[in-house]
PQR file with spaces between the fields and no chain letter, atoms N, CA, C, O and H, PARSE charges and radii, in Angstrom:
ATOM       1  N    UNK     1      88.537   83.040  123.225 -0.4000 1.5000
ATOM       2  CA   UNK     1      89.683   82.521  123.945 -0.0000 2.0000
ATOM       3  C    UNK     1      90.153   81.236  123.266  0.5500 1.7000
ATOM       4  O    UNK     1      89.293   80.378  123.068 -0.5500 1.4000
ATOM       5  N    UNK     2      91.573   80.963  122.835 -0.4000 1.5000
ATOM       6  CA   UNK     2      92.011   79.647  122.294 -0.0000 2.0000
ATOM       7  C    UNK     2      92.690   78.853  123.439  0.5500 1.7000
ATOM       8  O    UNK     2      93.281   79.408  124.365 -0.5500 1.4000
ATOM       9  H    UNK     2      92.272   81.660  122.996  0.4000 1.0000
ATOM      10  N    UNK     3      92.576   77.674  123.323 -0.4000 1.5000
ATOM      11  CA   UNK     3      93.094   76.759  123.707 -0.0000 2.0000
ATOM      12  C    UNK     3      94.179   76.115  123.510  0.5500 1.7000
ATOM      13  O    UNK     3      93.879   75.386  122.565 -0.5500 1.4000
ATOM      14  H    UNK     3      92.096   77.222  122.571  0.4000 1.0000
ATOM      15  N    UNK     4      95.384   75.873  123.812 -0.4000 1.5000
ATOM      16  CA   UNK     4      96.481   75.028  122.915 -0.0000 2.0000
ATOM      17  C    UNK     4      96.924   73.985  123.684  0.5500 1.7000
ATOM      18  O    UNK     4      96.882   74.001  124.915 -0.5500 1.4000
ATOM      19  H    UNK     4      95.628   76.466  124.580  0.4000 1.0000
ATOM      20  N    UNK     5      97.415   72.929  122.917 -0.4000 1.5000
ATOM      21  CA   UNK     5      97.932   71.651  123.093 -0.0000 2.0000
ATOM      22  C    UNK     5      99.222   71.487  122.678  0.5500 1.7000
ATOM      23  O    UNK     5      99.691   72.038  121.682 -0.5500 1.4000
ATOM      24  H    UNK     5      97.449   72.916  121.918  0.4000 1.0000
ATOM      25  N    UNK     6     100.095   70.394  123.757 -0.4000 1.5000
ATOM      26  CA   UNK     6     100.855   70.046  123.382 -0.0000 2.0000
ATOM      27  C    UNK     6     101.432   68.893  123.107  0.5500 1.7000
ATOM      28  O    UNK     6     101.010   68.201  124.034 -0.5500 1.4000
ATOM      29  H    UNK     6      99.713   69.946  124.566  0.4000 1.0000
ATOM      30  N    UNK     7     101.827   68.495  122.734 -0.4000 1.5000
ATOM      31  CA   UNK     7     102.054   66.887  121.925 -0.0000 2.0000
ATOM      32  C    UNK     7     103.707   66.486  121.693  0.5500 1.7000
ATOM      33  O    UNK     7     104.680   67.077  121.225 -0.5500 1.4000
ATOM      34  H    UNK     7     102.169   69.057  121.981  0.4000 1.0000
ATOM      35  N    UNK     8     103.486   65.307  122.219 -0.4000 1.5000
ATOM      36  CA   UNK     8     105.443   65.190  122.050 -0.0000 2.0000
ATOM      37  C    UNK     8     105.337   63.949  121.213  0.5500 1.7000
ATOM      38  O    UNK     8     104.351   63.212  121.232 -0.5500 1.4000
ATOM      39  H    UNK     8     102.695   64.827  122.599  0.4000 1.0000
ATOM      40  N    UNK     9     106.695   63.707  120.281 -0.4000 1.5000
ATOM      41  CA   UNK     9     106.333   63.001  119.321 -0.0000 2.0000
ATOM      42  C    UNK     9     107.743   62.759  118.577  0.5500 1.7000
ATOM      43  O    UNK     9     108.522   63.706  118.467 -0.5500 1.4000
ATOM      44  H    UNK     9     107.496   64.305  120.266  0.4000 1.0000
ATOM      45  N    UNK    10     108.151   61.161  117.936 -0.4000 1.5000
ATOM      46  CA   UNK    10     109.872   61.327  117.729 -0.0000 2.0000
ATOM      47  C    UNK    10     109.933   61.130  115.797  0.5500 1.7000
ATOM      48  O    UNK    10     109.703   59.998  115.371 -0.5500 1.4000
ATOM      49  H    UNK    10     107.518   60.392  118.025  0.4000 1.0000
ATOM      50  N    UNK    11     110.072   61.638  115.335 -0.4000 1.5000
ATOM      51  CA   UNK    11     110.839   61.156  114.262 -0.0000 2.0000
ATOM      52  C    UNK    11     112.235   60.791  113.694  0.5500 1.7000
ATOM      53  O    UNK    11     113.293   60.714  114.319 -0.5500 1.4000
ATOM      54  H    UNK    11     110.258   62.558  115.681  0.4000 1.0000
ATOM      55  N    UNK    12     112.025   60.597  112.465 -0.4000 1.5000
ATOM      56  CA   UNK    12     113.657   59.823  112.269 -0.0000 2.0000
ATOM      57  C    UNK    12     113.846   60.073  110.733  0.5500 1.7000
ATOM      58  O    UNK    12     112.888   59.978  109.967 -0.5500 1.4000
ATOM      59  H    UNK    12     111.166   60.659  111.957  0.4000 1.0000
ATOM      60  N    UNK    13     114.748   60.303  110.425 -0.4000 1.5000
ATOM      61  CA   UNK    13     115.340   60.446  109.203 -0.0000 2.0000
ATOM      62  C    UNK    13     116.639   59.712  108.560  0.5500 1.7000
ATOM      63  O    UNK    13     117.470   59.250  109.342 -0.5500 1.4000
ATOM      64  H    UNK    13     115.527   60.380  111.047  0.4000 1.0000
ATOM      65  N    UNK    14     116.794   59.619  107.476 -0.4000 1.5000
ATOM      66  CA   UNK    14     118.258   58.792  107.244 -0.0000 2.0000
ATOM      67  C    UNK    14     119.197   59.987  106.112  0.5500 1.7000
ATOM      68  O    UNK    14     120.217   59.787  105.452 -0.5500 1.4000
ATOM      69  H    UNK    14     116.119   59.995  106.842  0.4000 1.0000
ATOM      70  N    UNK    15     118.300   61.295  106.263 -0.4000 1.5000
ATOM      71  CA   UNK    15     119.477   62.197  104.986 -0.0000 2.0000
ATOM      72  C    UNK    15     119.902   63.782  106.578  0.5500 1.7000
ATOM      73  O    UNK    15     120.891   64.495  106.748 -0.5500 1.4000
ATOM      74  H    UNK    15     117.471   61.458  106.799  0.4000 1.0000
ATOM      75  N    UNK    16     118.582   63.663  107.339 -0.4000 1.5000
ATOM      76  CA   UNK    16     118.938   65.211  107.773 -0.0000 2.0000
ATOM      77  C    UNK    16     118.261   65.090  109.127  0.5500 1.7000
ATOM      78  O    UNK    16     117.312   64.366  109.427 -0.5500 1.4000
ATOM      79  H    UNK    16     117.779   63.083  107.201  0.4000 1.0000
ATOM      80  N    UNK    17     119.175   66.245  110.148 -0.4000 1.5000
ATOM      81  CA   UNK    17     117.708   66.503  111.436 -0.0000 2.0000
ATOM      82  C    UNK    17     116.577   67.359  110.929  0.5500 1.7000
ATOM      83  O    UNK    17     115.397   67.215  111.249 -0.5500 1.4000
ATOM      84  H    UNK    17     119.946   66.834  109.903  0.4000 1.0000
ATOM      85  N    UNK    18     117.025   68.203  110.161 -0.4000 1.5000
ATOM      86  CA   UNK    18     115.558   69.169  109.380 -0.0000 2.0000
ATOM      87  C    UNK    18     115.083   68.092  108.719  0.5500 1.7000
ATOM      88  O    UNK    18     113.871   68.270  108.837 -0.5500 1.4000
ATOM      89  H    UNK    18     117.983   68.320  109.901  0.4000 1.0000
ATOM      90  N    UNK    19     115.186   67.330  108.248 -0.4000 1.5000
ATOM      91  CA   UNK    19     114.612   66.452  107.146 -0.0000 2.0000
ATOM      92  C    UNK    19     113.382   65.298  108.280  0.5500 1.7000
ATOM      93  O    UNK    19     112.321   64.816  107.883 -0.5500 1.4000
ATOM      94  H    UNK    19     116.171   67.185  108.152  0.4000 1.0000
ATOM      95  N    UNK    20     113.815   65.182  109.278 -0.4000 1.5000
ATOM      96  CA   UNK    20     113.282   64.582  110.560 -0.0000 2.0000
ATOM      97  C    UNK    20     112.236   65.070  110.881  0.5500 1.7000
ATOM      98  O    UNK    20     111.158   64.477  110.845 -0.5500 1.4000
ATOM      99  H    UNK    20     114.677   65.573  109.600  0.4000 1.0000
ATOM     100  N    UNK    21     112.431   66.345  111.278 -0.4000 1.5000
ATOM     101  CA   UNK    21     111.870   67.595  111.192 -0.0000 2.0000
ATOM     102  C    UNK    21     110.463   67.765  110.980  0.5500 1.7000
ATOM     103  O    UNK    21     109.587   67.622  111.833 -0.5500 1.4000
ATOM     104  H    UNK    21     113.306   66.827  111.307  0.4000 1.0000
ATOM     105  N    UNK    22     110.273   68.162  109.464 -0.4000 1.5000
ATOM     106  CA   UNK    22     109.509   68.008  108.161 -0.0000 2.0000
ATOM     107  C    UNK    22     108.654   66.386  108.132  0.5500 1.7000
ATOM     108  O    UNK    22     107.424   66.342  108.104 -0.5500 1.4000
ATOM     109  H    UNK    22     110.984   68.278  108.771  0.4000 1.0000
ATOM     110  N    UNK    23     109.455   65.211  108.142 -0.4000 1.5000
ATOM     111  CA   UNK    23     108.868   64.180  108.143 -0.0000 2.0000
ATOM     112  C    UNK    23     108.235   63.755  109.481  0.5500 1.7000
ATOM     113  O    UNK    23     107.490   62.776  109.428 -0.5500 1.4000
ATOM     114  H    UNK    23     110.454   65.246  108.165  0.4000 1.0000
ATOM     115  N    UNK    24     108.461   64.467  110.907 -0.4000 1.5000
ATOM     116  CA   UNK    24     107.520   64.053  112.024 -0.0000 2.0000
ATOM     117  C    UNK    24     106.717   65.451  111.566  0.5500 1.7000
ATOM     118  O    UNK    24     106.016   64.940  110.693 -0.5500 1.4000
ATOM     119  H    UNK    24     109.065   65.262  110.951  0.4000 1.0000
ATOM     120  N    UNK    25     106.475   66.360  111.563 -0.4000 1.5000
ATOM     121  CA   UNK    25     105.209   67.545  111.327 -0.0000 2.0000
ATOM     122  C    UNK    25     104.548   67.373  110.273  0.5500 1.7000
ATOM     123  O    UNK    25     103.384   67.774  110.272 -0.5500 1.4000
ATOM     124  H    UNK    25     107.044   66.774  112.273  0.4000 1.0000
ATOM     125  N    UNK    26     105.113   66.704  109.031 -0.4000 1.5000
ATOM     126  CA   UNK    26     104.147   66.155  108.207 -0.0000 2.0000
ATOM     127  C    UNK    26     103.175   64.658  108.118  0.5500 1.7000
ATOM     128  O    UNK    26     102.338   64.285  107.296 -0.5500 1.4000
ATOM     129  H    UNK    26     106.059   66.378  109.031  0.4000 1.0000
ATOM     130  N    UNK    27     103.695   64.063  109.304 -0.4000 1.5000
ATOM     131  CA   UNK    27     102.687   62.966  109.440 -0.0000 2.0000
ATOM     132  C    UNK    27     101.854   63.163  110.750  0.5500 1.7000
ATOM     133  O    UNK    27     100.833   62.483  110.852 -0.5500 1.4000
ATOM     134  H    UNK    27     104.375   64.366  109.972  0.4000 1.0000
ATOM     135  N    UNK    28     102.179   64.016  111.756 -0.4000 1.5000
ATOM     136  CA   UNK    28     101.405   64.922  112.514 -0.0000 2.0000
ATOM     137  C    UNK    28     100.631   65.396  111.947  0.5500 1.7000
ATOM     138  O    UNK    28      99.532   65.149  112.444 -0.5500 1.4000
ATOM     139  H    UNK    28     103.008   64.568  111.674  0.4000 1.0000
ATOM     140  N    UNK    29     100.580   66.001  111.098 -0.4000 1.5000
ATOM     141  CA   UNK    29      99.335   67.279  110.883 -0.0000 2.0000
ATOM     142  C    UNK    29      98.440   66.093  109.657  0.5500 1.7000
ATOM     143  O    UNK    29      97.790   66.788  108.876 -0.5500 1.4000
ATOM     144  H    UNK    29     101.473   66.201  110.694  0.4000 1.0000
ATOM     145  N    UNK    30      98.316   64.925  109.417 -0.4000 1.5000
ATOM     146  CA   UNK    30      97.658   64.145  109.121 -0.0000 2.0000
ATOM     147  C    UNK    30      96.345   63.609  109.911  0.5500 1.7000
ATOM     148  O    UNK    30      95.360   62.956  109.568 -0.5500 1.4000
ATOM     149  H    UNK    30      98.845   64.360  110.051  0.4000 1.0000
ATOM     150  N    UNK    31      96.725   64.106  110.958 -0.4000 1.5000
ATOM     151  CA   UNK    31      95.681   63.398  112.343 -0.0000 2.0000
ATOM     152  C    UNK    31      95.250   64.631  113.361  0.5500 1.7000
ATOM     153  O    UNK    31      94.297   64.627  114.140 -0.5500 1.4000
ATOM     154  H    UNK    31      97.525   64.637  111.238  0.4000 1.0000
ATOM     155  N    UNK    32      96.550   66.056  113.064 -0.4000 1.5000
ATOM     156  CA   UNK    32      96.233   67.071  113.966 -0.0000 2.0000
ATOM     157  C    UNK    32      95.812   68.162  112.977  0.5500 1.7000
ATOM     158  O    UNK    32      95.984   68.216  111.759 -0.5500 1.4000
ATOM     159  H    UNK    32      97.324   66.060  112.432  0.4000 1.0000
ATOM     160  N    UNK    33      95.164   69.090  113.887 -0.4000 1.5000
ATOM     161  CA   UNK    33      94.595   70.436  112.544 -0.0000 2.0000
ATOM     162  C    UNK    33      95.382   71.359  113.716  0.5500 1.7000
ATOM     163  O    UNK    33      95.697   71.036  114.861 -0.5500 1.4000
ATOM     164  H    UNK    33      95.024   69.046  114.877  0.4000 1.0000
ATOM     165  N    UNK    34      95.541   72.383  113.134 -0.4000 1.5000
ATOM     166  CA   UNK    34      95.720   73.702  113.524 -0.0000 2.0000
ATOM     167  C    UNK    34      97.251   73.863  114.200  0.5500 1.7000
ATOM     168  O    UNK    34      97.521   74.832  114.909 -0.5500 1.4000
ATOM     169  H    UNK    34      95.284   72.645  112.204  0.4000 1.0000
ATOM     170  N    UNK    35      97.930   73.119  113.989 -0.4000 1.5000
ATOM     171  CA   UNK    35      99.672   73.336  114.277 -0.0000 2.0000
ATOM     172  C    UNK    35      99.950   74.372  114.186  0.5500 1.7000
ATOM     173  O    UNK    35      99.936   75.069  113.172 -0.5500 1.4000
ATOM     174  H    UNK    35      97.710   72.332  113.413  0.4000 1.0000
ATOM     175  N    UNK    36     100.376   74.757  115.683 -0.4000 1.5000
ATOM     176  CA   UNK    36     101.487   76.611  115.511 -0.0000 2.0000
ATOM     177  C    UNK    36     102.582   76.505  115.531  0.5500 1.7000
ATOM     178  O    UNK    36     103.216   77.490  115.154 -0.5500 1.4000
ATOM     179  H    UNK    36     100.387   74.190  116.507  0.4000 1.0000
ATOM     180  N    UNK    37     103.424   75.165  116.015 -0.4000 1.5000
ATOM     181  CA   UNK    37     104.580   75.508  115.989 -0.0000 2.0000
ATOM     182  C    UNK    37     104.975   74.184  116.771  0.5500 1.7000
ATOM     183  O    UNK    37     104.141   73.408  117.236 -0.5500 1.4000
ATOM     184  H    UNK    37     102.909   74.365  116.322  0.4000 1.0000
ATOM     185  N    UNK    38     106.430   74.013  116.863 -0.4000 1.5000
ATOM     186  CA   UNK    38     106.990   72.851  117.358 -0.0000 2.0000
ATOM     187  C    UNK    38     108.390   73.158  118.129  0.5500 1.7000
ATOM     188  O    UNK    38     109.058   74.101  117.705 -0.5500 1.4000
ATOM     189  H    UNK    38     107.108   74.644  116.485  0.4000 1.0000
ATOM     190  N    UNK    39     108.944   72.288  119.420 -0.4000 1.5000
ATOM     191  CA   UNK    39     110.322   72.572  119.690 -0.0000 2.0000
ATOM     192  C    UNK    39     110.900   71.605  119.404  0.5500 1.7000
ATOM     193  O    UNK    39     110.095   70.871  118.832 -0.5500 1.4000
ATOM     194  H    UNK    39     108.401   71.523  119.765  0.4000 1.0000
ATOM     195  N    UNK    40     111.945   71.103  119.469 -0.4000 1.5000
ATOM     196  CA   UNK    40     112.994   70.042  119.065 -0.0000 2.0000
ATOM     197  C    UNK    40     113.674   70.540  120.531  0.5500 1.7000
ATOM     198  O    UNK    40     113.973   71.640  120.998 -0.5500 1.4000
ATOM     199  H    UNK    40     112.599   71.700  119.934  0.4000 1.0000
ATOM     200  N    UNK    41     113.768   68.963  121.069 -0.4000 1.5000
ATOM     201  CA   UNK    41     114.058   69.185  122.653 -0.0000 2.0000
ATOM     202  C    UNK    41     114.935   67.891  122.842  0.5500 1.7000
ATOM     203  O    UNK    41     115.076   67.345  123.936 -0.5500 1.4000
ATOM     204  H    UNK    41     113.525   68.070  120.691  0.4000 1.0000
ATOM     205  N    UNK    42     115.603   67.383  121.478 -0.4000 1.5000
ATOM     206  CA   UNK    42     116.261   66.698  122.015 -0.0000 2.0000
ATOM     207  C    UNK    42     116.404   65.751  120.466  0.5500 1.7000
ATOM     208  O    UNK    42     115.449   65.139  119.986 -0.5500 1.4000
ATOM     209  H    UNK    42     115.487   67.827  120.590  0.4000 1.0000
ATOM     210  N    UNK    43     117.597   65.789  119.930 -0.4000 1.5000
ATOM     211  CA   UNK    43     118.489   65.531  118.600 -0.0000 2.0000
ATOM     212  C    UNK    43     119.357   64.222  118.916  0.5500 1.7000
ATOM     213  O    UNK    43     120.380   64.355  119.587 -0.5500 1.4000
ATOM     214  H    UNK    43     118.372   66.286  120.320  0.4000 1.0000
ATOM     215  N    UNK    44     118.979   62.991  118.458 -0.4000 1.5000
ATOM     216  CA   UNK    44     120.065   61.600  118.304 -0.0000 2.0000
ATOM     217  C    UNK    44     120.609   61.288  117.076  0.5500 1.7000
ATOM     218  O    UNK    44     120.346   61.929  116.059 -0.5500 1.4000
ATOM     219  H    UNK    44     118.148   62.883  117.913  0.4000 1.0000
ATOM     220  N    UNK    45     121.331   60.370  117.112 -0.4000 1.5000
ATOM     221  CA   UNK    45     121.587   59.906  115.800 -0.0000 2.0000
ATOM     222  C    UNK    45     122.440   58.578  116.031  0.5500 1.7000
ATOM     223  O    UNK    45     123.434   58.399  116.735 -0.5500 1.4000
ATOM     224  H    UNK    45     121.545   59.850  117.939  0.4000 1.0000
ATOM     225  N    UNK    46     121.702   57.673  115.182 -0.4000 1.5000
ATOM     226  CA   UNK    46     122.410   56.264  115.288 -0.0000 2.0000
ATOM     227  C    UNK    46     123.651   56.165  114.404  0.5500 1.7000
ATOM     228  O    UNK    46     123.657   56.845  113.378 -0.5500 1.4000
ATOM     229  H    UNK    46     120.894   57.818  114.611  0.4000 1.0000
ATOM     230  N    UNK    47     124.901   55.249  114.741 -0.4000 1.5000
ATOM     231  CA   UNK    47     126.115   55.470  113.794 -0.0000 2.0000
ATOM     232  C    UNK    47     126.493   54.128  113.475  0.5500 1.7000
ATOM     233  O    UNK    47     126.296   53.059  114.052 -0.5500 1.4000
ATOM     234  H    UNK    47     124.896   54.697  115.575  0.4000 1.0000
ATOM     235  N    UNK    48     126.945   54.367  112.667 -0.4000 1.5000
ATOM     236  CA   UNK    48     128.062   52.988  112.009 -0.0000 2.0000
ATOM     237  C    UNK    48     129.138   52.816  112.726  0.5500 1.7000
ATOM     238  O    UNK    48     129.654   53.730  113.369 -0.5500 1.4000
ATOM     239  H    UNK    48     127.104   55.235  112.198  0.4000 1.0000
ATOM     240  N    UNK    49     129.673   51.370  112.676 -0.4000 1.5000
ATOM     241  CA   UNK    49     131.303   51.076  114.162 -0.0000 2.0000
ATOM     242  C    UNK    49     132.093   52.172  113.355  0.5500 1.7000
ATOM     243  O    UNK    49     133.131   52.339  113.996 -0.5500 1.4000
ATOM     244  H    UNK    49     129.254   50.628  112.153  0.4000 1.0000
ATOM     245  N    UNK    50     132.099   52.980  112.282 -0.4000 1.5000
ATOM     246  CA   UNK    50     133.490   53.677  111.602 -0.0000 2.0000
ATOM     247  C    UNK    50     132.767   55.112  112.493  0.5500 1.7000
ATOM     248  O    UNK    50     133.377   56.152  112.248 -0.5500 1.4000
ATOM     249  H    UNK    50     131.256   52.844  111.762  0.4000 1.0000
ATOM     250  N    UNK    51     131.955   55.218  113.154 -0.4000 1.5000
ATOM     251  CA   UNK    51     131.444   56.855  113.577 -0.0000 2.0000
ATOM     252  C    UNK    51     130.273   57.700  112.817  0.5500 1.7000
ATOM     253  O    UNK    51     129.688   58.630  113.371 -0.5500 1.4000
ATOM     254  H    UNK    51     131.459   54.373  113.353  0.4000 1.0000
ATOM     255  N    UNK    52     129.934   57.176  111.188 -0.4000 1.5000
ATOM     256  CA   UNK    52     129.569   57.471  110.309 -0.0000 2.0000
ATOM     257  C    UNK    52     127.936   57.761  110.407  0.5500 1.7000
ATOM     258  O    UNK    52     127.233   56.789  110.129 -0.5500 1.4000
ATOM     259  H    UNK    52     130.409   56.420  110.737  0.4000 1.0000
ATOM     260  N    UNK    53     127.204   59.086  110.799 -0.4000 1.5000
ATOM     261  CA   UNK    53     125.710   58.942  110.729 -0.0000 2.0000
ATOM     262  C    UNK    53     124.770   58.005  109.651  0.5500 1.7000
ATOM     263  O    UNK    53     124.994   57.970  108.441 -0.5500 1.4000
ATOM     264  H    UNK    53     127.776   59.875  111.025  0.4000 1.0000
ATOM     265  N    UNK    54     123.590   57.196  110.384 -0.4000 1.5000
ATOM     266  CA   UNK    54     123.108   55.966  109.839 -0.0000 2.0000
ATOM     267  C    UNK    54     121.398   56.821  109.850  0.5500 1.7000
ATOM     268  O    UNK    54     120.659   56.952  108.875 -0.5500 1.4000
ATOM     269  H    UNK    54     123.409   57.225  111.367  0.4000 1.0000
ATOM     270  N    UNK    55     121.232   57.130  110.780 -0.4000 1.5000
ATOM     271  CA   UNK    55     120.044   57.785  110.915 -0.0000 2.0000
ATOM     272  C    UNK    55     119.870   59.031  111.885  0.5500 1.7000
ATOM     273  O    UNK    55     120.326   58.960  113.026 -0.5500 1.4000
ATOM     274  H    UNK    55     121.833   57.023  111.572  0.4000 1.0000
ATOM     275  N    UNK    56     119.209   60.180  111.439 -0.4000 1.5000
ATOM     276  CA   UNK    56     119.383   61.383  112.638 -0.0000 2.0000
ATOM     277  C    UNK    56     117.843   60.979  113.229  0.5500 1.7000
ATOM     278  O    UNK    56     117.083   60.288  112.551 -0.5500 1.4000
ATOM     279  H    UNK    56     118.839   60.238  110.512  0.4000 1.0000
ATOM     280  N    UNK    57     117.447   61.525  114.658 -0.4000 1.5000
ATOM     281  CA   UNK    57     116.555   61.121  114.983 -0.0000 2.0000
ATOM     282  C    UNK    57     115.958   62.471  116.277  0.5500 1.7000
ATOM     283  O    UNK    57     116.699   62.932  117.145 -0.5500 1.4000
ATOM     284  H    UNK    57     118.064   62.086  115.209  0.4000 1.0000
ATOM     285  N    UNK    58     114.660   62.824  116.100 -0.4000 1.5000
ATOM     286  CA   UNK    58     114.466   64.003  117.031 -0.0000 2.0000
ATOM     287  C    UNK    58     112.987   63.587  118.019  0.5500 1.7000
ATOM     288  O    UNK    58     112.075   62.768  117.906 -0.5500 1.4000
ATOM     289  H    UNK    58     114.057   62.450  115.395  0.4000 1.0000
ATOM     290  N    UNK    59     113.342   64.598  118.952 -0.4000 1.5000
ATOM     291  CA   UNK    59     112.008   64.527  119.961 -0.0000 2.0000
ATOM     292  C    UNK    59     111.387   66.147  119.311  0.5500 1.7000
ATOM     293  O    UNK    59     111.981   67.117  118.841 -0.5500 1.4000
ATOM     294  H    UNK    59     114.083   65.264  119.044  0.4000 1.0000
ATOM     295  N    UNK    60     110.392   65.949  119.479 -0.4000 1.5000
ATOM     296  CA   UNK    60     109.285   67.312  119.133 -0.0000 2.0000
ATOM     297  C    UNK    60     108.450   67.460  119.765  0.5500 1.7000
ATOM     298  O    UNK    60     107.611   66.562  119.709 -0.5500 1.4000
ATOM     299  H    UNK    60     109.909   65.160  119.860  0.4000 1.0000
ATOM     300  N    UNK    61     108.244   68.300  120.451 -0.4000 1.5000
ATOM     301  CA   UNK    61     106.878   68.597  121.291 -0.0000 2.0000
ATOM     302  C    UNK    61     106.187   70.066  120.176  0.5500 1.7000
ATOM     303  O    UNK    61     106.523   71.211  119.871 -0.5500 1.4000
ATOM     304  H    UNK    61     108.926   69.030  120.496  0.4000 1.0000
ATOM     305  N    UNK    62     105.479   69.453  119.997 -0.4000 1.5000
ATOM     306  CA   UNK    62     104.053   69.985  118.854 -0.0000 2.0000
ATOM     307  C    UNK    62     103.328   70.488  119.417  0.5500 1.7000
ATOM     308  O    UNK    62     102.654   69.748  120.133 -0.5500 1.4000
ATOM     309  H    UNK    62     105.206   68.523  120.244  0.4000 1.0000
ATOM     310  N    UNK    63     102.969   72.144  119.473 -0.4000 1.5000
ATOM     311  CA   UNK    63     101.539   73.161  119.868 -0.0000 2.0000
ATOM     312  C    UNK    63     100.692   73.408  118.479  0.5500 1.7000
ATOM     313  O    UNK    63     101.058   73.602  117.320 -0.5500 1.4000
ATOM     314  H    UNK    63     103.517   72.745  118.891  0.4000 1.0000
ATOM     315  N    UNK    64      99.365   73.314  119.122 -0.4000 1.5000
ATOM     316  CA   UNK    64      98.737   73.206  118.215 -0.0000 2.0000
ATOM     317  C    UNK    64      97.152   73.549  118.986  0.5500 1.7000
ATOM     318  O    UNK    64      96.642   73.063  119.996 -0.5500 1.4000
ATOM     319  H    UNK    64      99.068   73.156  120.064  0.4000 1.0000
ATOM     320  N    UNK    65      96.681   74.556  118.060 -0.4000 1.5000
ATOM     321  CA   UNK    65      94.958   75.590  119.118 -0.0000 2.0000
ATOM     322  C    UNK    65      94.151   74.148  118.421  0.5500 1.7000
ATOM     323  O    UNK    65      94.338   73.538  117.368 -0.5500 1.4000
ATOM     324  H    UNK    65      97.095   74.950  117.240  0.4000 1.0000
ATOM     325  N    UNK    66      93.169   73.957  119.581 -0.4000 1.5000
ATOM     326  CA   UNK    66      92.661   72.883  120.369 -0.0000 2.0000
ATOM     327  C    UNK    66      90.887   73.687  119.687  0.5500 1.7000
ATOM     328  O    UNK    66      90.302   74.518  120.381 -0.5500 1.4000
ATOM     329  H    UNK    66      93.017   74.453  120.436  0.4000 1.0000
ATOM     330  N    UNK    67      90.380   73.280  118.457 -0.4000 1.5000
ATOM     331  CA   UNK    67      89.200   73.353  117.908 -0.0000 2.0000
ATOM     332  C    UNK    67      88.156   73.492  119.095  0.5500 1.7000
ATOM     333  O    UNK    67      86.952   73.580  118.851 -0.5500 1.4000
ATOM     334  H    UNK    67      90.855   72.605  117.893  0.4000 1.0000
């Protein structure tokens, strides 16, 4: 029988939301083992006074079977 966990967790990027993405699941799985999968439950992005994206920024809740 497995166990799974879930984990919420924000990253931030300054080129992409996939790029956000990639850079919160890759410093996750530094500290977590066994990642199945992730949702994105919630997409920001900080702007410049012209409207202009400065940084994209995401929430992730991370599953991952529990050793």
């Amino acid at each position: 029988m497995s166990v799974a966990k879930v984990i919420e967790l924000n990253a931030a990027s300054k080129t992409s939301m996939e790029d956000a993405v990639k850079v919160g699941l890759k410093k996750c799985s530094e500290s977590v083992n066994n990642i199945q999968g992730a949702w994105v439950n919630e997409i920001k992005v900080v702007t410049a006074p012209d409207g202009a994206v400065i940084e994209w920024r995401v929430n992730l809740k991370v599953t991952f079977v529990v050793e």
